[in-house]
LUMMARDO-608921 format. One record per residue: residue in three letters; y, z, x of N, C-alpha, C in turn. Coordinates in steps of 0.2 Angstrom, whole numbers, padded with zeros to 4 digits, always signed. Example, Ala and Ser with C-alpha at 12.3 -4.5 7.8 and 13.67 -1.06 7.14 Angstrom:
<nodes>
ALA-0028+0039+0066-0022+0039+0062-0016+0039+0066SER-0011+0035+0064-0005+0036+0068+0000+0039+0064
</nodes>
This chain:
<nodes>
UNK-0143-0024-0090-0147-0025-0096-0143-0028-0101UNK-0146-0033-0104-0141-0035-0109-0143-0034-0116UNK-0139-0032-0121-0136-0028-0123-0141-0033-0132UNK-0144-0027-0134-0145-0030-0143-0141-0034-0146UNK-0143-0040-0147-0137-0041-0155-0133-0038-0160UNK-0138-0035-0163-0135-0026-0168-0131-0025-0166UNK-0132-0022-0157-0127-0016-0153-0120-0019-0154UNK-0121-0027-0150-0114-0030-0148-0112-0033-0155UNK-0113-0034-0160-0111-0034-0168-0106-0026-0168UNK-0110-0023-0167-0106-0015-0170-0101-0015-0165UNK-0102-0016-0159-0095-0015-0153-0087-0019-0156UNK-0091-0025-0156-0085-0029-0158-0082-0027-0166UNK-0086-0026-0169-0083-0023-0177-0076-0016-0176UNK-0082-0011-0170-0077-0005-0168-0071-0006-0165UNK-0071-0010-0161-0065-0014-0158-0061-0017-0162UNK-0063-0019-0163-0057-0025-0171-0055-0019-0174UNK-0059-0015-0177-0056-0008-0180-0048-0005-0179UNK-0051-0003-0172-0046+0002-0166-0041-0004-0164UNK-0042-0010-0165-0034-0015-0164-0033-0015-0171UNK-0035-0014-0175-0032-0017-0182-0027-0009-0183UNK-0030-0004-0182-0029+0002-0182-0023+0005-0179UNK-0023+0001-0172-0017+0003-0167-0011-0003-0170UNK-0013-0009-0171-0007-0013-0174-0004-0011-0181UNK-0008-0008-0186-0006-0002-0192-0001+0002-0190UNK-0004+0010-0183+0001+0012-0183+0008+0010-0179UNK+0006+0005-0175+0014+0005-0172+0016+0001-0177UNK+0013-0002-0183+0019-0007-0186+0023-0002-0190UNK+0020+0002-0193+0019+0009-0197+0027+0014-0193UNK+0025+0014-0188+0031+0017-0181+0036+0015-0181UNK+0035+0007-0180+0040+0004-0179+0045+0004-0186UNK+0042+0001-0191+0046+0003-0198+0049+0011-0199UNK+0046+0015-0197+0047+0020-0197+0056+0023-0193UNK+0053+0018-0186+0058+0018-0183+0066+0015-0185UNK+0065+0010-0189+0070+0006-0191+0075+0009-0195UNK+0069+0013-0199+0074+0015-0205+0074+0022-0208UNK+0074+0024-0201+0074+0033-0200+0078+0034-0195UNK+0083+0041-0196+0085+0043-0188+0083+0051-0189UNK+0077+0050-0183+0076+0057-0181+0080+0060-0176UNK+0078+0068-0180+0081+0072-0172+0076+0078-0173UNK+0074+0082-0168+0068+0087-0167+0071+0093-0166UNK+0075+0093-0163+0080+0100-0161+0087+0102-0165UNK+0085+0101-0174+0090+0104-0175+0087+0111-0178UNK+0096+0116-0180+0094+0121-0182+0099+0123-0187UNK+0096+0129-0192+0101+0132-0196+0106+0135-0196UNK+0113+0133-0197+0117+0136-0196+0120+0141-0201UNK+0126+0145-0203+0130+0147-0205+0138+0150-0203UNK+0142+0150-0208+0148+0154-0204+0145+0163-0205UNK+0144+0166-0198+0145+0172-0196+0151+0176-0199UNK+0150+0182-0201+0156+0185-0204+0156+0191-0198UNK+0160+0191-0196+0160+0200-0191+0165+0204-0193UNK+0162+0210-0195+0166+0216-0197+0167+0221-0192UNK+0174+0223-0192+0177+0226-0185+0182+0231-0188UNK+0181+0237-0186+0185+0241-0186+0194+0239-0187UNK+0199+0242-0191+0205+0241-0190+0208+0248-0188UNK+0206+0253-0186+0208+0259-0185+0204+0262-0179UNK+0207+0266-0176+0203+0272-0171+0202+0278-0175UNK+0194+0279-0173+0193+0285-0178+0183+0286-0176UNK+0182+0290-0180+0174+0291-0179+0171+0290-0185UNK+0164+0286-0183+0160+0286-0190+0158+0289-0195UNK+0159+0291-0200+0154+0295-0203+0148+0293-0207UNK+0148+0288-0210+0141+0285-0212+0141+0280-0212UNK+0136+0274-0210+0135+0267-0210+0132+0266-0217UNK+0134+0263-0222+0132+0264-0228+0126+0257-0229UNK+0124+0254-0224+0121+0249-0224+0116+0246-0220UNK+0108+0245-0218+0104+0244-0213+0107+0236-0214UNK+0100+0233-0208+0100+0227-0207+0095+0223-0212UNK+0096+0219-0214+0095+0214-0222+0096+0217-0227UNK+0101+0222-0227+0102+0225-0235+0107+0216-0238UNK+0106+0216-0245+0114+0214-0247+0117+0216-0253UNK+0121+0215-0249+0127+0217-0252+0133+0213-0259UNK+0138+0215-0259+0140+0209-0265+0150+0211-0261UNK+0154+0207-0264+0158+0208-0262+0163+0213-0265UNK+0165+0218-0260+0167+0224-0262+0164+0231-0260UNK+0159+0229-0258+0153+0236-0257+0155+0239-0251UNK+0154+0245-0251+0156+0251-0246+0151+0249-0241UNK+0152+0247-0235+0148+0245-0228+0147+0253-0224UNK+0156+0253-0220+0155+0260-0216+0161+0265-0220UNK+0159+0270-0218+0165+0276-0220+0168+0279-0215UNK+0172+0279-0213+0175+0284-0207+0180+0289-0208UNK+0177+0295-0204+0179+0302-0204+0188+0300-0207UNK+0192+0304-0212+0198+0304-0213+0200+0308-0217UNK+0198+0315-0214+0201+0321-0216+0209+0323-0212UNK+0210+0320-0208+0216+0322-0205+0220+0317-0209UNK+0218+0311-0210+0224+0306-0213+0226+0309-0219UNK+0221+0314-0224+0221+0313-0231+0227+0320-0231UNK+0225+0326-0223+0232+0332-0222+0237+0328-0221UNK+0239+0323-0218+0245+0321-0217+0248+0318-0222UNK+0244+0314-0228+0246+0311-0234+0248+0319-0236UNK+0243+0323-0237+0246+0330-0242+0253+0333-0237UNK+0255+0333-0231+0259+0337-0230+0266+0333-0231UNK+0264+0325-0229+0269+0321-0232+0271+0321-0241UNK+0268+0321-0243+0269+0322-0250+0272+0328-0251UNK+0271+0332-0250+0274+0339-0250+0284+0339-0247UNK+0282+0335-0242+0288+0334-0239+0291+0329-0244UNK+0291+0325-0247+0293+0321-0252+0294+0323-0256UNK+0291+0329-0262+0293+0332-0264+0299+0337-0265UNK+0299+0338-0259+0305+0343-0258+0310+0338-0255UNK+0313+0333-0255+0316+0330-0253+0319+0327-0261UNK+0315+0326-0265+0314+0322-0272+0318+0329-0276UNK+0317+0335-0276+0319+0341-0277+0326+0342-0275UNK+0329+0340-0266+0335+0341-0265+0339+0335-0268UNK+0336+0330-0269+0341+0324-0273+0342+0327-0280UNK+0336+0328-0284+0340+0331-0289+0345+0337-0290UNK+0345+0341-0286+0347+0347-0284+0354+0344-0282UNK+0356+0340-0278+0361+0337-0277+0366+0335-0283UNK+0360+0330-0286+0361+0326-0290+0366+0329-0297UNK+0363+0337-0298+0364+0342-0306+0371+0345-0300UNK+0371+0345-0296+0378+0347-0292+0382+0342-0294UNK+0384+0335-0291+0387+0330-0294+0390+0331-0299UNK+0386+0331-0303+0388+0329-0313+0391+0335-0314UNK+0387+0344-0311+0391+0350-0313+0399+0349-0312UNK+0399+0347-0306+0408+0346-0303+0409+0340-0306UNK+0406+0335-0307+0412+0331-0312+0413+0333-0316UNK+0410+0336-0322+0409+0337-0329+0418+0341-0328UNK+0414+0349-0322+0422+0352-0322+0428+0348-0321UNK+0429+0345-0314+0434+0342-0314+0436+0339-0320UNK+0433+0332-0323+0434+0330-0328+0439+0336-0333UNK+0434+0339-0335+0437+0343-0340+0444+0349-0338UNK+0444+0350-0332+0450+0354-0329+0457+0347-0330UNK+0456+0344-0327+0459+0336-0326+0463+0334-0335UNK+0459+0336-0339+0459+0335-0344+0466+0337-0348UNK+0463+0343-0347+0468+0351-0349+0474+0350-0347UNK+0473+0350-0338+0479+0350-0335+0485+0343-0338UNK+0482+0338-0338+0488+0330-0341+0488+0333-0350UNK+0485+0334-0352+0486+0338-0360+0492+0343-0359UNK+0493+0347-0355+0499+0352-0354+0505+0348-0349UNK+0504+0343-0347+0508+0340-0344+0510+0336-0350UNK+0508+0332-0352+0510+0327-0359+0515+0333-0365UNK+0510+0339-0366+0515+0345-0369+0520+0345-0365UNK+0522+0347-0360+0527+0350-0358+0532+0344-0358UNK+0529+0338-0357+0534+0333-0356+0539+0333-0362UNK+0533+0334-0367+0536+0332-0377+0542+0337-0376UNK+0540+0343-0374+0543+0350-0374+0552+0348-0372UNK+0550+0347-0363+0557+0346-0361+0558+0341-0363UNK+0556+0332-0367+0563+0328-0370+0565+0331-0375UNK+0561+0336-0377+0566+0338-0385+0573+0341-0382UNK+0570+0347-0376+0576+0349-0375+0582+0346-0373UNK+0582+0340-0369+0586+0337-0367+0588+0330-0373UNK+0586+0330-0379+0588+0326-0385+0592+0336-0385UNK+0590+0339-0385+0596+0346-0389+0601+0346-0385UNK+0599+0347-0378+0606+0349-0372+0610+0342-0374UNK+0607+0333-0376+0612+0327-0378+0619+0330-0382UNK+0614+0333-0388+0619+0334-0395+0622+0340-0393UNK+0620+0343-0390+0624+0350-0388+0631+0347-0384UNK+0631+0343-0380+0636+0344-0375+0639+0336-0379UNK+0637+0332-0384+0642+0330-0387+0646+0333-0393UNK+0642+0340-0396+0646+0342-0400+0651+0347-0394UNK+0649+0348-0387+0655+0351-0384+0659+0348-0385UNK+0660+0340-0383+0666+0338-0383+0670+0332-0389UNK+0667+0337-0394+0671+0334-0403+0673+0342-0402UNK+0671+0347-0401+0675+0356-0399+0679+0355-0395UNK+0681+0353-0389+0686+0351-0386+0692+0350-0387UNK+0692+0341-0390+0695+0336-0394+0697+0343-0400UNK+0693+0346-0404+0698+0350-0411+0701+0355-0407UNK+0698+0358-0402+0704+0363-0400+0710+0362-0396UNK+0710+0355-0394+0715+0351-0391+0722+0350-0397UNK+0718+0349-0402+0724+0348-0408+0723+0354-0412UNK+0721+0359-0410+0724+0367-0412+0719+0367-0422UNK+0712+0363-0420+0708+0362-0427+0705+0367-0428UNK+0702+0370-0422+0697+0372-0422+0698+0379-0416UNK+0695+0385-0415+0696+0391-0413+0692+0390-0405UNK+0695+0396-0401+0695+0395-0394+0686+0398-0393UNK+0684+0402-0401+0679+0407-0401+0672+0399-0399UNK+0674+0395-0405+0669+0393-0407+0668+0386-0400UNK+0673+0386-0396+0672+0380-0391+0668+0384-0384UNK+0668+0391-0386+0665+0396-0380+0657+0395-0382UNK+0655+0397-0388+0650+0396-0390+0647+0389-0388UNK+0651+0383-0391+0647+0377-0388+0645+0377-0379UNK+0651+0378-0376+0650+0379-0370+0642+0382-0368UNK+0641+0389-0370+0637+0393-0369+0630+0388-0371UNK+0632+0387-0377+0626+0382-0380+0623+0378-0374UNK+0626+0371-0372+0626+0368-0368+0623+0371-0360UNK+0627+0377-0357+0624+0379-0353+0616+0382-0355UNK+0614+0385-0359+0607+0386-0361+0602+0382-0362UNK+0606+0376-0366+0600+0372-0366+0599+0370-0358UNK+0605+0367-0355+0604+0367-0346+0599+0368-0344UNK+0598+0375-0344+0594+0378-0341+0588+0378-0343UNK+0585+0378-0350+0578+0376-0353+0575+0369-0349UNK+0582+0365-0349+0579+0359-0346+0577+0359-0340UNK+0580+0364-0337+0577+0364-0330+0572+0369-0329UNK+0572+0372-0333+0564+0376-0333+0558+0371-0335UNK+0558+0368-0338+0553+0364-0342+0551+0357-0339UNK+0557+0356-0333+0555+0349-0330+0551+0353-0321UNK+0552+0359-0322+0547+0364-0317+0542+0364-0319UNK+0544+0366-0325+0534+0369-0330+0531+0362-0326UNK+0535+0354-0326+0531+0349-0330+0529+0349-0321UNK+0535+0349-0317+0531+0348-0310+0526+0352-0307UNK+0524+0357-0311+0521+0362-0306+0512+0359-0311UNK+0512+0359-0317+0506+0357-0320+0507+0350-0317UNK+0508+0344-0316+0507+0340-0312+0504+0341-0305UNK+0508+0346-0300+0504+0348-0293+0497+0349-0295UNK+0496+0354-0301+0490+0357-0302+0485+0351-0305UNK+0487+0347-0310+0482+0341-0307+0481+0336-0302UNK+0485+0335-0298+0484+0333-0294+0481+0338-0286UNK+0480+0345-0287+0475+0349-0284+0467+0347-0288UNK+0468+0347-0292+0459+0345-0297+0457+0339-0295UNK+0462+0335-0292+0460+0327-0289+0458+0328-0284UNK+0462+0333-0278+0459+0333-0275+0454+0334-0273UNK+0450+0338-0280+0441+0342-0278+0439+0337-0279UNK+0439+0331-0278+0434+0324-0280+0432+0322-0271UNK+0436+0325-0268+0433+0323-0261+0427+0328-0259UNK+0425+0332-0264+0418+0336-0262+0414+0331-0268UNK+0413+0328-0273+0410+0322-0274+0406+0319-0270UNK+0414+0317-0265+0411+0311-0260+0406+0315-0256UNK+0409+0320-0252+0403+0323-0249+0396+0324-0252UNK+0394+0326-0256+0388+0327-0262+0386+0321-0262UNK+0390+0314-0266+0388+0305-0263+0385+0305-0258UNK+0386+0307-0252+0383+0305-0245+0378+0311-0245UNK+0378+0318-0247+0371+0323-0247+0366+0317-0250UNK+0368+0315-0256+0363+0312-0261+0361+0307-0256UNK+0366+0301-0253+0363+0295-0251+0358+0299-0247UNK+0360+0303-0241+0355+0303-0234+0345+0307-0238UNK+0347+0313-0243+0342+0314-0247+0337+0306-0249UNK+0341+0302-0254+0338+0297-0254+0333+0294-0249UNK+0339+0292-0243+0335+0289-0238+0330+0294-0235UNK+0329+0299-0235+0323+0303-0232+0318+0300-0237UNK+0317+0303-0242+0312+0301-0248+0309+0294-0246UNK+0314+0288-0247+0313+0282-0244+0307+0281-0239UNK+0310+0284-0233+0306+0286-0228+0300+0290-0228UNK+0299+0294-0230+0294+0298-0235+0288+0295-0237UNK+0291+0292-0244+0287+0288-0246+0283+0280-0243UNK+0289+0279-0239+0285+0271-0235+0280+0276-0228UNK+0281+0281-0225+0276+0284-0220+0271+0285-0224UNK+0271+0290-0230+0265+0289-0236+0259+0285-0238UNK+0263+0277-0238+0260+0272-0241+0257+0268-0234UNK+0261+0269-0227+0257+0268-0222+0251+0273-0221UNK+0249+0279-0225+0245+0284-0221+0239+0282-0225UNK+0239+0281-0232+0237+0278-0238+0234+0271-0234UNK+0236+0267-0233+0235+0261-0229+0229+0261-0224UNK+0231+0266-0219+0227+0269-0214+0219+0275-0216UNK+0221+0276-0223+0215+0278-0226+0212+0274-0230UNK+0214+0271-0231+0210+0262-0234+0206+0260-0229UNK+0208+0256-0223+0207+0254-0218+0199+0258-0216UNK+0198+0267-0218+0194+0270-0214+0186+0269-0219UNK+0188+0265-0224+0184+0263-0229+0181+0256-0229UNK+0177+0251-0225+0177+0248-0225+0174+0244-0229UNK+0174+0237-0233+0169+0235-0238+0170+0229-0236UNK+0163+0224-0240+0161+0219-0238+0168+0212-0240UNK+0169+0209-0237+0172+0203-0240+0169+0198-0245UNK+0162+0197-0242+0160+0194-0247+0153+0195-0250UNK+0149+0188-0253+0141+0192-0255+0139+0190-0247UNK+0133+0195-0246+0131+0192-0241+0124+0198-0240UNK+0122+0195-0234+0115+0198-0229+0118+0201-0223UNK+0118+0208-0222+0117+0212-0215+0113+0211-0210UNK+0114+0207-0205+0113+0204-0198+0110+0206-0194UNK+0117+0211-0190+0116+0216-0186+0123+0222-0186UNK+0119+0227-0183+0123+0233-0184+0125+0238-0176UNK+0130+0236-0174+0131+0237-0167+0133+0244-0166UNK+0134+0248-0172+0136+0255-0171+0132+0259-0175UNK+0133+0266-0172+0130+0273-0175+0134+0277-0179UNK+0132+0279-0185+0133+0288-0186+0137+0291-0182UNK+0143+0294-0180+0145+0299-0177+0147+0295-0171UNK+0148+0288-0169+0150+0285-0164+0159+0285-0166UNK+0162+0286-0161+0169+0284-0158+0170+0277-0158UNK+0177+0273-0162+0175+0268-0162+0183+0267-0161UNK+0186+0260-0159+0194+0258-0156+0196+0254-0162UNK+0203+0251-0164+0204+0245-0167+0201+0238-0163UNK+0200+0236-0166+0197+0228-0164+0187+0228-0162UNK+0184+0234-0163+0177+0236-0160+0172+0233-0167UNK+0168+0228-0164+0162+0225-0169+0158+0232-0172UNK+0158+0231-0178+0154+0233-0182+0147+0233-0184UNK+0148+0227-0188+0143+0222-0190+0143+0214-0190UNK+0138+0208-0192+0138+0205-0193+0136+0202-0199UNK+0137+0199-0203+0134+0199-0210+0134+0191-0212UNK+0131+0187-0216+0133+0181-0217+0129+0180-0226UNK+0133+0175-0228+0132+0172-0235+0125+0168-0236UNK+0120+0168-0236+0115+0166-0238+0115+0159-0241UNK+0119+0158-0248+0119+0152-0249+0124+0149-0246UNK+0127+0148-0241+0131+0146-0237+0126+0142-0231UNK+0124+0140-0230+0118+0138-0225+0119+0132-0224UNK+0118+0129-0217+0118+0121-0218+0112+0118-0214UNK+0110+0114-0210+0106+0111-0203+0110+0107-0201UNK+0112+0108-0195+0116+0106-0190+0113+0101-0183UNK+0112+0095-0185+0107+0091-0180+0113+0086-0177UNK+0111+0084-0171+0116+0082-0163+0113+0075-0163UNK+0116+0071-0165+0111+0063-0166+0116+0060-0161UNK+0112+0056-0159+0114+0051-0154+0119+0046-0154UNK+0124+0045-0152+0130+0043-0154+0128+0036-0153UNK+0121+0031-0152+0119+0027-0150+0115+0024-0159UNK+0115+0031-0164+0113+0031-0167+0118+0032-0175UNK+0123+0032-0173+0128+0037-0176+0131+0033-0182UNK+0131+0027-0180+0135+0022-0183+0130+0021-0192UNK+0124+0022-0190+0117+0020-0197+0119+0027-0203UNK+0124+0032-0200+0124+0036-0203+0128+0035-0210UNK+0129+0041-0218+0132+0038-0221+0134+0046-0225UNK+0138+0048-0226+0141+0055-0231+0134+0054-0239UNK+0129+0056-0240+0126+0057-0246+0119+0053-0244UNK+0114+0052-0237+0110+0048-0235+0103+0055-0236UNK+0098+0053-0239+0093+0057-0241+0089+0056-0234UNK+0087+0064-0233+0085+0070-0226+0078+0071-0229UNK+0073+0070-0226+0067+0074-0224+0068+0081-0220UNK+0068+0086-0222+0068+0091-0218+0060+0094-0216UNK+0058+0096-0210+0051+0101-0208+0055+0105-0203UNK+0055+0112-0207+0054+0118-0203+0049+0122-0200UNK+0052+0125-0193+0045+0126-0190+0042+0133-0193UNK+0047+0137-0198+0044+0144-0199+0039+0141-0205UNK+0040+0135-0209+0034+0131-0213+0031+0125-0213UNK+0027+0128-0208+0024+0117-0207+0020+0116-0209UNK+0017+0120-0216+0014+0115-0221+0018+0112-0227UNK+0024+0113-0228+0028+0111-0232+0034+0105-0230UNK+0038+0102-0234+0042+0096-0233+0049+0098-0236UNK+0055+0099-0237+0061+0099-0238+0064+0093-0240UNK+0070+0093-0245+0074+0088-0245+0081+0092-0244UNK+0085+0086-0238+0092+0087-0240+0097+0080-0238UNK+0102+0081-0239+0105+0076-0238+0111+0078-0233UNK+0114+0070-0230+0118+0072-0226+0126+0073-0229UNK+0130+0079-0227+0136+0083-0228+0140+0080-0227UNK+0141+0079-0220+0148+0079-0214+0144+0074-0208UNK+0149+0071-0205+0146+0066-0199+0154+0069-0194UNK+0151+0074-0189+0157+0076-0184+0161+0068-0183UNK+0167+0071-0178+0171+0066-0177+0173+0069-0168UNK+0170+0072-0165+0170+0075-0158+0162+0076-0156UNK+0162+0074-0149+0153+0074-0147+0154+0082-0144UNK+0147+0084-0146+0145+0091-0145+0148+0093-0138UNK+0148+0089-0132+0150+0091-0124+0157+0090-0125UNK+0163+0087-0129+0167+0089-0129+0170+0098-0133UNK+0166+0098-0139+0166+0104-0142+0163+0110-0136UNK+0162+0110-0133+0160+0115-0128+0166+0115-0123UNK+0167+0110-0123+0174+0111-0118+0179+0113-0119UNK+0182+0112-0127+0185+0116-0130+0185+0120-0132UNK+0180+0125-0131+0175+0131-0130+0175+0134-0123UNK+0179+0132-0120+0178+0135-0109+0171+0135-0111UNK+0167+0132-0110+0161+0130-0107+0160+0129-0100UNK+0159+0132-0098+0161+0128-0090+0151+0124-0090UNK+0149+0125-0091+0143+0121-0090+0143+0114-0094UNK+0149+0114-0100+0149+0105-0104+0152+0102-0097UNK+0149+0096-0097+0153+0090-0089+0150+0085-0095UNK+0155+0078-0095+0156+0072-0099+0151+0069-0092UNK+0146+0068-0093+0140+0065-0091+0140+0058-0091UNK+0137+0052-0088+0136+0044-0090+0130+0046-0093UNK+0130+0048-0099+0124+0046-0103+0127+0048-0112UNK+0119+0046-0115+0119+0047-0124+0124+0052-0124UNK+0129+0051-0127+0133+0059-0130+0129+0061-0137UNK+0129+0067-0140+0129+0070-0146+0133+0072-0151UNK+0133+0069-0157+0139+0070-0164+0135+0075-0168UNK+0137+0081-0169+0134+0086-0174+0134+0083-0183UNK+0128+0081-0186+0130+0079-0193+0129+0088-0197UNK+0131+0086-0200+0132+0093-0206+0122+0090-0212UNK+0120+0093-0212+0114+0091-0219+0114+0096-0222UNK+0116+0096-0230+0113+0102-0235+0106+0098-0236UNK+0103+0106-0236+0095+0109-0237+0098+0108-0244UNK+0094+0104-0248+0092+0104-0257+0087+0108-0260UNK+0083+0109-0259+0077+0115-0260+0075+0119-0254UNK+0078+0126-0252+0079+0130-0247+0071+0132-0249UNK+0068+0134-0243+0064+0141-0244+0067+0147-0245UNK+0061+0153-0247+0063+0158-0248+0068+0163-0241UNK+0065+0159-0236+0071+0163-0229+0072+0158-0226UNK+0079+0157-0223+0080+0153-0222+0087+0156-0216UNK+0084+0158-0210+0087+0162-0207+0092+0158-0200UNK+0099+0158-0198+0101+0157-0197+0099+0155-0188UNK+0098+0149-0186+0097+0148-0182+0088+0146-0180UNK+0085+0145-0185+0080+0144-0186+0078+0136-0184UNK+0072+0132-0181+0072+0127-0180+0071+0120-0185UNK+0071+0117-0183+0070+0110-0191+0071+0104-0186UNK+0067+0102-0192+0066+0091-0188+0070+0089-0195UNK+0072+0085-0192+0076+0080-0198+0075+0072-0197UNK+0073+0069-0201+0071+0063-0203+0078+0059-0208UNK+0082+0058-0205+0087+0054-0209+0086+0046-0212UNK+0085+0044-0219+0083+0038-0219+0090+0034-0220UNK+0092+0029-0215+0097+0025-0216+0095+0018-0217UNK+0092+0015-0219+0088+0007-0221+0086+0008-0229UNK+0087+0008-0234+0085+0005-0238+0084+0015-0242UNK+0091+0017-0241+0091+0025-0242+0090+0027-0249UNK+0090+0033-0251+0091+0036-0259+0096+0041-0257UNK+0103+0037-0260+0109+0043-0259+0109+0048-0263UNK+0109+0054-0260+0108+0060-0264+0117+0060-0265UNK+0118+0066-0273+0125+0071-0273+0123+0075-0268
</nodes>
């Protein structure tokens, strides 16, 4: 049955329509296509922070759930360190008394110098006397036994009396003999300082009580500053500002040096990380304005631009990762590009999914 005029007027108007319609949107497509590169399967990354035990020891309190944040410096976990804090006090104690025996050495030292010195002193004072002492004498035994012999010479020419040449005589022999007492005095006060020199060899010995003193304390104090170190360590605190992740340990757990803690990561630190096709790689440009659509908001649109354009394709980056599932394929490779997100949503979690719409044709280069 053949058809109204009206009828077949409207069919063809709806026709012409639906072609005018479909060469709209593929032109619409194809432009789109020219001067976009998409990709559907990118996601949000960030650098992961993991906190890990530096000590063996037991937990005592996790001072932090999952999404608290934190700021840098904040007290994360605390571990039990009552034995470290007795050992810093027993060492300390033993420092002390170590710090006690050096000065005690020490007040020893300076007690015998001070004496020696001053015995040493005394004894070369009575030696330099005695010295004065016997040149006199020996300037009087000179003149004595040069007046013997002008007493000689007068009695030899009958001057002078036999009395008065006995007496010279006598003279000279006495002074003799002072001299030879007094160069004893002088030798024996000499030995006697030279015994006070040799109490300097207990010096020495007290020198080396002191050094080996010393070196304990040394010891002391660096085993100290290691226990101190190891009580820090039982304190754990954030590095940076950030968001808790996840928390892999409990209250009261046993935990090893190098045992995961936590995970934590910087919120403003965030990027999208999308794998474009190396076919398409080349349209890219460092500052190319990004369409972002996120799937946790898809009634909303983001801007960002692109950061970083990798320099190794994704399948090699796995390999150098022992991936054993990356194999260098005959096909498209993928280049990770970097895009900062410009106006973040309120959550913006790490691994979350986004389409990216790179405009490379006739771009608006974002800072």
């Amino acid at each position: 049955m053949a058809l109204a005029p009206n009828k077949r007027g409207t069919l063809k108007w709806a026709a012409l329509l639906v072609v005018v319609g479909m060469l709209g949107f593929s032109s619409y497509e194809f432009f789109y296509w020219y001067t976009h590169v998409y990709e559907f399967d990118a996601r949000i990354r960030t650098d992961l922070t993991r906190i890990s035990s530096r000590v063996n020891g037991t937990i005592e309190v996790i001072e932090v759930a999952e999404g608290d944040r934190v700021s840098v410096g904040d007290l994360l976990v605390r571990m039990k360190a009552g034995a470290v804090r007795q050992r810093i006090a027993a060492l300390t104690a033993d420092l002390l008394g170590a710090t006690a025996q050096h000065a005690k050495l020490s007040a020893q030292k300076h007690a015998l110098e001070a004496d020696l010195n001053a015995k040493a002193a005394t004894k070369r004072e009575l030696v330099r006397a005695l010295e004065v002492e016997r040149q006199a004498l020996i300037d009087r035994h000179t003149l004595a036994t040069k007046k013997l012999e002008r007493t000689v010479f007068l009695v030899s020419k009958n001057l002078t009396s036999q009395q008065v040449l006995e007496d010279s005589q006598d003279r000279v022999l006495e002074l003799s003999g002072k001299v030879s007492v007094a160069s004893a005095k002088v030798k024996v006060a000499e030995s006697e300082v030279g015994e006070i020199e040799a109490g300097r060899a207990d010096i020495a010995v007290l020198d080396a009580e002191i050094k080996i003193s010393g070196i304990d304390s040394m010891r002391l104090d660096a085993q100290i500053k290691e226990q101190e170190v190891d009580l820090a360590e039982r304190f754990i605190r954030s590095p940076i500002d950030g968001v808790i992740d996840r928390k892999f340990k409990n209250n009261g757990e046993y935990v090893e040096d190098a045992d995961e803690l936590l995970i934590m990561h910087d919120p403003k630190n965030i990027w999208i990380e999308a794998n474009i096709g190396e076919d398409e790689i080349r349209l890219l440009r460092v500052g190319q304005a990004v369409k972002v659509d996120l799937d946790a908001y898809p009634y909303d649109t983001f801007k960002g631009a692109v950061m970083a354009i990798g320099r190794v394709t994704v399948a090699d980056l796995k390999l150098a990762g022992n991936d054993a599932t990356a194999k260098s394929l005959k096909s498209t490779q993928k280049i990770p590009v970097k895009i900062k997100l410009l106006n973040p949503p309120p959550i913006t979690a790490p691994g979350m999914l986004v389409e990216v719409n790179i405009q490379v044709r006739n771009e608006v280069t974002l800072p």
